[in-house]
LOVOVO-129578 format. One line per 8 residues: number of its first residue (from 1); for each residue x, y negated, z of N, C-alpha, C, CB. Coordinates in nm, 2 decimals, always signed. Atoms other than C-alpha are relative to their C-alpha. Glycine has a CB too. Example, Ala and Ser with C-alpha at 12.3 -4.5 7.8 and 13.67 -1.06 7.14 Angstrom:
# residues 2
1) +0.09/+0.12/+0.00/+1.23/+0.45/+0.78/+0.09/-0.12/+0.00/-0.10/+0.00/+0.12  -0.09/+0.11/+0.00/+1.37/+0.11/+0.71/-0.08/-0.11/+0.08/+0.04/-0.05/-0.14 $
# end
This chain:
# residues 105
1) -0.04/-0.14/-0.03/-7.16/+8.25/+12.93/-0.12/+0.08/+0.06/+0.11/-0.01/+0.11  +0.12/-0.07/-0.05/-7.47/+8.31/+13.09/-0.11/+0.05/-0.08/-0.06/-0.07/+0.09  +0.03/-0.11/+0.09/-7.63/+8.38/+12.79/+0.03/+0.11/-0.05/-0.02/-0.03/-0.07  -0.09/-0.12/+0.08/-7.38/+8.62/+12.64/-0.02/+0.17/+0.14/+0.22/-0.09/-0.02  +0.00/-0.11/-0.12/-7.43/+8.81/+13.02/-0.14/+0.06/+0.02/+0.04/-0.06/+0.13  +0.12/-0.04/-0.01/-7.79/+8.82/+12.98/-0.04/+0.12/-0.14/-0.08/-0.14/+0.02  +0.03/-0.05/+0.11/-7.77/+8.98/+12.61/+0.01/+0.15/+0.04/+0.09/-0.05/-0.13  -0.09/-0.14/-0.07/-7.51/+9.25/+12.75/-0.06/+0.06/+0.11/+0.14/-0.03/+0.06 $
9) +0.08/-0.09/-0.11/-7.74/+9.33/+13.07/-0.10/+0.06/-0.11/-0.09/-0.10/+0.15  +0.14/-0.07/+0.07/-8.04/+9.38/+12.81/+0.01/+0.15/-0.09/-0.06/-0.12/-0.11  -0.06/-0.10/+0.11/-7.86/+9.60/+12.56/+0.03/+0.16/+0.14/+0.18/-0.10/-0.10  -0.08/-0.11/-0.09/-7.70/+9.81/+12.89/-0.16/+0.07/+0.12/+0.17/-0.12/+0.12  +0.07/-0.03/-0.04/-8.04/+9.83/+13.02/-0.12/+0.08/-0.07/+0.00/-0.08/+0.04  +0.03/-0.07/+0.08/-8.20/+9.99/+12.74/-0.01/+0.15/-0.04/+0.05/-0.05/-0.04  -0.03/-0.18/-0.07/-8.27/+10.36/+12.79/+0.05/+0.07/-0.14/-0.18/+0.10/+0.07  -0.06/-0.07/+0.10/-8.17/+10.44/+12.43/+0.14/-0.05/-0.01/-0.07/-0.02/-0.13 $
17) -0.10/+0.09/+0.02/-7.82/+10.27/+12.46/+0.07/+0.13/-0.07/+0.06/-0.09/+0.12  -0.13/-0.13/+0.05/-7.61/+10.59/+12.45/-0.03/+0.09/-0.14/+0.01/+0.14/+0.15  +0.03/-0.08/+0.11/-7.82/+10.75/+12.18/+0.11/-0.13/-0.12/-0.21/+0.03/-0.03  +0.00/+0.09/+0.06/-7.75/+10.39/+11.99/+0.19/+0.00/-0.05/-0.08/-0.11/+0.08  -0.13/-0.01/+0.01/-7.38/+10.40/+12.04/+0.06/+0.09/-0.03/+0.04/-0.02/+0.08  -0.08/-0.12/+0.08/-7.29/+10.76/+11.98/-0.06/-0.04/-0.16/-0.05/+0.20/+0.07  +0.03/-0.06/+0.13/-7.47/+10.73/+11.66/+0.12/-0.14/-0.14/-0.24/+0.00/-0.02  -0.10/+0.14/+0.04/-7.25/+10.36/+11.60/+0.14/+0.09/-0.05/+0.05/-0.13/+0.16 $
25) -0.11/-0.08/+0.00/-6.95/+10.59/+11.65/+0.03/+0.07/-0.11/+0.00/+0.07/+0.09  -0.02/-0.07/+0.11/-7.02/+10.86/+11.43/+0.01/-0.05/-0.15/-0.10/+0.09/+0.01  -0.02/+0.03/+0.08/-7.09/+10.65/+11.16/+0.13/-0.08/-0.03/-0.10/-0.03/-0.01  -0.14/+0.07/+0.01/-6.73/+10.47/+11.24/+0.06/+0.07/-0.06/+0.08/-0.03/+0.10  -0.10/-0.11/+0.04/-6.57/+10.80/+11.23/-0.02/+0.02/-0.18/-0.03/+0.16/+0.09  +0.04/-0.03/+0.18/-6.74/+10.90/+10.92/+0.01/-0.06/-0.11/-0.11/+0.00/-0.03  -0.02/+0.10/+0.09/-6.73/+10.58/+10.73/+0.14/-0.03/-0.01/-0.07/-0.12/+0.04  -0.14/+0.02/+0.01/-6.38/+10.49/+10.79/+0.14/+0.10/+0.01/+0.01/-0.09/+0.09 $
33) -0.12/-0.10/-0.03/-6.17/+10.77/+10.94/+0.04/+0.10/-0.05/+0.01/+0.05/+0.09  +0.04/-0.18/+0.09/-6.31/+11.09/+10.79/+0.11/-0.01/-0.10/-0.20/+0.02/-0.13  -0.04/+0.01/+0.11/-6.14/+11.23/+10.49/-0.12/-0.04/-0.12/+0.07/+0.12/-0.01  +0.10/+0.01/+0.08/-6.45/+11.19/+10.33/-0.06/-0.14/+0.03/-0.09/+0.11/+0.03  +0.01/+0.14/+0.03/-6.47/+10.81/+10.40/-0.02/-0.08/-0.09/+0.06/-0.04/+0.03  +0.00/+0.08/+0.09/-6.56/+10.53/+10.23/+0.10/-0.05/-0.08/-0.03/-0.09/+0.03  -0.10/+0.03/+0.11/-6.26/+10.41/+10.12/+0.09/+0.15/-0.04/+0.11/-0.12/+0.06  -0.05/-0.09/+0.07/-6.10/+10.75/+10.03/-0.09/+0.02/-0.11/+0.02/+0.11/+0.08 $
41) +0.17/-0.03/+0.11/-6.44/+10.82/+9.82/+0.01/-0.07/-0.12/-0.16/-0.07/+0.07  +0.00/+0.04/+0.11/-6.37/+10.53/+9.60/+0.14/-0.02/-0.08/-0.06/-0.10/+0.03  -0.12/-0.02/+0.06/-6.00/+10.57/+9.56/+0.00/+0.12/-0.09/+0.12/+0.00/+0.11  +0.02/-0.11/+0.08/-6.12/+10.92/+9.41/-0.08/+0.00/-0.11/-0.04/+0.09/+0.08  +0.04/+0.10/+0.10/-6.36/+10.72/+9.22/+0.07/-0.04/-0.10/-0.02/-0.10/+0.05  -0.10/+0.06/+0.08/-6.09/+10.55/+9.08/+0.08/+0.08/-0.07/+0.07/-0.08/+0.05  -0.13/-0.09/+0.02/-5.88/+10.82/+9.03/-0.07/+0.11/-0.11/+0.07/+0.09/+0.16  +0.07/-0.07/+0.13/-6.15/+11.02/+8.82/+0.00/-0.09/-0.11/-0.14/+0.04/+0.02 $
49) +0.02/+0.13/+0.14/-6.21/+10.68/+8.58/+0.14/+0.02/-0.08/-0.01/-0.20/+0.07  -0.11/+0.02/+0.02/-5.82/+10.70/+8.55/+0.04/+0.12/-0.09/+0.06/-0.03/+0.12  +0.01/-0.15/+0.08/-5.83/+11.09/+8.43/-0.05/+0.01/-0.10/-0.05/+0.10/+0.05  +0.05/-0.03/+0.10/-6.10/+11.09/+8.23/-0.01/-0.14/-0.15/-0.13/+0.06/+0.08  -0.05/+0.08/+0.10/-5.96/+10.82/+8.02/+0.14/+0.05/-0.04/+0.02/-0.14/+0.06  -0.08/-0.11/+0.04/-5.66/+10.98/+7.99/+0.01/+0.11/-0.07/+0.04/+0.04/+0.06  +0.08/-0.11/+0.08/-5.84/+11.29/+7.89/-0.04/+0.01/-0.11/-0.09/+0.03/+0.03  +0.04/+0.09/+0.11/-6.00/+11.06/+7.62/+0.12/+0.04/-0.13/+0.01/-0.18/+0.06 $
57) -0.15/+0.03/+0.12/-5.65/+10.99/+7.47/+0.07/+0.13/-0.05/+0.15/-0.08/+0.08  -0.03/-0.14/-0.01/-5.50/+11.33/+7.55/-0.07/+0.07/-0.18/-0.08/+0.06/+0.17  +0.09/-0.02/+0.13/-5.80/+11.44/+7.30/-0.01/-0.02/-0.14/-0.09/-0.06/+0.01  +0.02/+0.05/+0.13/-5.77/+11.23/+7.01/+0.16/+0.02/-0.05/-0.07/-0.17/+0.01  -0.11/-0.02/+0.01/-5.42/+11.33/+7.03/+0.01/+0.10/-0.04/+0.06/-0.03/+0.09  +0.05/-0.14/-0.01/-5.53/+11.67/+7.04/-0.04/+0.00/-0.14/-0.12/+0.04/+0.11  +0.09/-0.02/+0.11/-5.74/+11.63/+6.72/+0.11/-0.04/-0.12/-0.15/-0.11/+0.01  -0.06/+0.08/+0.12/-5.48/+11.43/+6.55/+0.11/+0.12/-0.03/+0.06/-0.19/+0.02 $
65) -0.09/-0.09/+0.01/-5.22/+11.68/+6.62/-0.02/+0.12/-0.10/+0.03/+0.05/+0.12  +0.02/-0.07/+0.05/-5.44/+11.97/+6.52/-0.03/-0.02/-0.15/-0.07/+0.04/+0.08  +0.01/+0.02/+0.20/-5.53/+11.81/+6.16/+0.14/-0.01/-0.07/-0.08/-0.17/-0.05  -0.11/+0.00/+0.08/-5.16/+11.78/+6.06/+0.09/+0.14/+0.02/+0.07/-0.14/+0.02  -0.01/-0.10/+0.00/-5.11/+12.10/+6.19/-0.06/+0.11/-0.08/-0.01/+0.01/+0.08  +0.12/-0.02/+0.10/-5.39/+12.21/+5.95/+0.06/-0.02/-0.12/-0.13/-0.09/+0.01  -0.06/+0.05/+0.06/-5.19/+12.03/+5.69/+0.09/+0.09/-0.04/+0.04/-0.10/+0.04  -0.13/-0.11/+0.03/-4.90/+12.24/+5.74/-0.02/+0.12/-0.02/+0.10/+0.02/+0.10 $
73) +0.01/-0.09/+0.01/-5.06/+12.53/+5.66/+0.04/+0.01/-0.20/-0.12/+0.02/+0.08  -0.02/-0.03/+0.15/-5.06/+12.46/+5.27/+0.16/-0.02/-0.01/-0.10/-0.10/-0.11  -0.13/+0.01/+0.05/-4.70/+12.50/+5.14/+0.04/-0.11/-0.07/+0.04/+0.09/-0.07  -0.08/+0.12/+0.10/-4.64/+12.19/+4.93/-0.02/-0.11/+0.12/-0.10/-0.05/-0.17  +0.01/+0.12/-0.17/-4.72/+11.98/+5.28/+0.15/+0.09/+0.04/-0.19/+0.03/+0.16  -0.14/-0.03/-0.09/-4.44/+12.18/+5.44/+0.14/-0.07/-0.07/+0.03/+0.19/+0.00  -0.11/+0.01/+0.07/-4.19/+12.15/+5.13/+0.02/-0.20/+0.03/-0.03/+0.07/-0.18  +0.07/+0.14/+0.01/-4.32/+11.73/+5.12/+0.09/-0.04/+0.09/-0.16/-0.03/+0.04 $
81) -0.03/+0.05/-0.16/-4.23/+11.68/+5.52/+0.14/+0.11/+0.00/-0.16/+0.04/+0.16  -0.14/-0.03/-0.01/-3.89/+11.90/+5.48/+0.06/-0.11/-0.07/+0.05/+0.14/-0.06  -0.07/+0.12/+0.07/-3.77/+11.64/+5.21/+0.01/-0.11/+0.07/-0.07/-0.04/-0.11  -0.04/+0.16/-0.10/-3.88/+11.32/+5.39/+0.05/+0.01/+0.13/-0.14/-0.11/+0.04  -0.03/-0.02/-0.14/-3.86/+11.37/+5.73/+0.18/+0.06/+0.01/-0.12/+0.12/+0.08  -0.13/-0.05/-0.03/-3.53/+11.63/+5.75/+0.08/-0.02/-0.12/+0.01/+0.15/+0.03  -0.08/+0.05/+0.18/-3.38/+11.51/+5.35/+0.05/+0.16/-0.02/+0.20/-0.15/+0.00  -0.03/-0.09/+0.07/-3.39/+11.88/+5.28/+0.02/+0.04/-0.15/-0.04/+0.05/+0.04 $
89) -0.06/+0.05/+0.12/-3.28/+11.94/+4.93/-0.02/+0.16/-0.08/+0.17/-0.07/+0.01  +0.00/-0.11/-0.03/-3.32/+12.22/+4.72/+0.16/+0.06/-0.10/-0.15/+0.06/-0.03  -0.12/-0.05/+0.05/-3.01/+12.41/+4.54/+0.04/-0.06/-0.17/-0.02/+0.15/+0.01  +0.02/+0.04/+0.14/-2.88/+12.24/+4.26/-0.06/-0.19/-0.01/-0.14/+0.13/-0.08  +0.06/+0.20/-0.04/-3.06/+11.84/+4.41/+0.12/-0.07/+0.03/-0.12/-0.03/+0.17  -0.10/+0.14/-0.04/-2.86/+11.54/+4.45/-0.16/-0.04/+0.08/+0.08/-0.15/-0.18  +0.10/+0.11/-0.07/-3.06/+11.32/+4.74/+0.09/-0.11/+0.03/-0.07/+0.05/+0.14  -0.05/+0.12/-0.02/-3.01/+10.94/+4.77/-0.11/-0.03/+0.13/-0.02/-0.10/-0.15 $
97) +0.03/+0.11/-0.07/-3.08/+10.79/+5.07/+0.02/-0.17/+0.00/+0.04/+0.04/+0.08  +0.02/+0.16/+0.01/-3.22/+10.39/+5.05/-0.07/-0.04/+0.11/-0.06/-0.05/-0.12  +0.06/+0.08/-0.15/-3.18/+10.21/+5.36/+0.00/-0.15/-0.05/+0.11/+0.00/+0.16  +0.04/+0.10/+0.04/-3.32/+9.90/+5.33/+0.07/-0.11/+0.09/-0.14/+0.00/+0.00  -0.09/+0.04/-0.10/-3.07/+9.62/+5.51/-0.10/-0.13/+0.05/+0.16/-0.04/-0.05  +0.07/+0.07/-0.03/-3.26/+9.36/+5.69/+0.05/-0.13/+0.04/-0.06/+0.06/+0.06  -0.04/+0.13/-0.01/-3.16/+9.00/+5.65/+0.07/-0.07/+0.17/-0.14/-0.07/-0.03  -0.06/+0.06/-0.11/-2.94/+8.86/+5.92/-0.04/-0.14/+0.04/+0.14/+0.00/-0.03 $
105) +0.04/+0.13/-0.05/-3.02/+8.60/+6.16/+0.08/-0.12/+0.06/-0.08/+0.03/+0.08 $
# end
């Protein structure tokens, strides 16, 4: 114990102590408490990685959309995707739908 009392007189004897300690502090506050802390800092970190991957997808979603929107601009694409998609028909058509039944298990 008498070492641990001799560390603590030295440190308390030390004419910079208080500078040493407020500046301990601030960096507590700052590092941990702040909104601008360490760990908030990297949860925002994370939270950009998380967006701009999303963003990514978003994008290519974007591109893919805009090319079959492109598509639909020529009229025999429109007529094409009324037939399959909605079985539109035109006046005077017979349409067969063929569903395909899938083997029982």
């Amino acid at each position: 114990m008498g070492r641990l009392q001799q560390i603590v007189g030295s440190i308390r004897d030390y004419k910079y102590t208080k500078y040493i300690v407020t500046l301990f502090v601030i960096v507590l506050i700052v590092g941990f408490v702040d909104d601008n802390s360490i760990m908030n800092r990297q949860e925002r970190i994370e939270n950009i990685e998380k967006l701009q991957a999303e963003i990514a997808v978003l994008k290519a979603q974007y591109e893919d959309d805009t090319r079959k929107l492109n598509e639909l601009e020529e009229y025999d694409n429109v007529v094409r995707l009324a037939r399959e998609k909605y079985l539109m028909k035109r006046p005077g058509e017979d349409v067969f739908v063929i569903r395909r039944q899938l083997p029982s298990e």
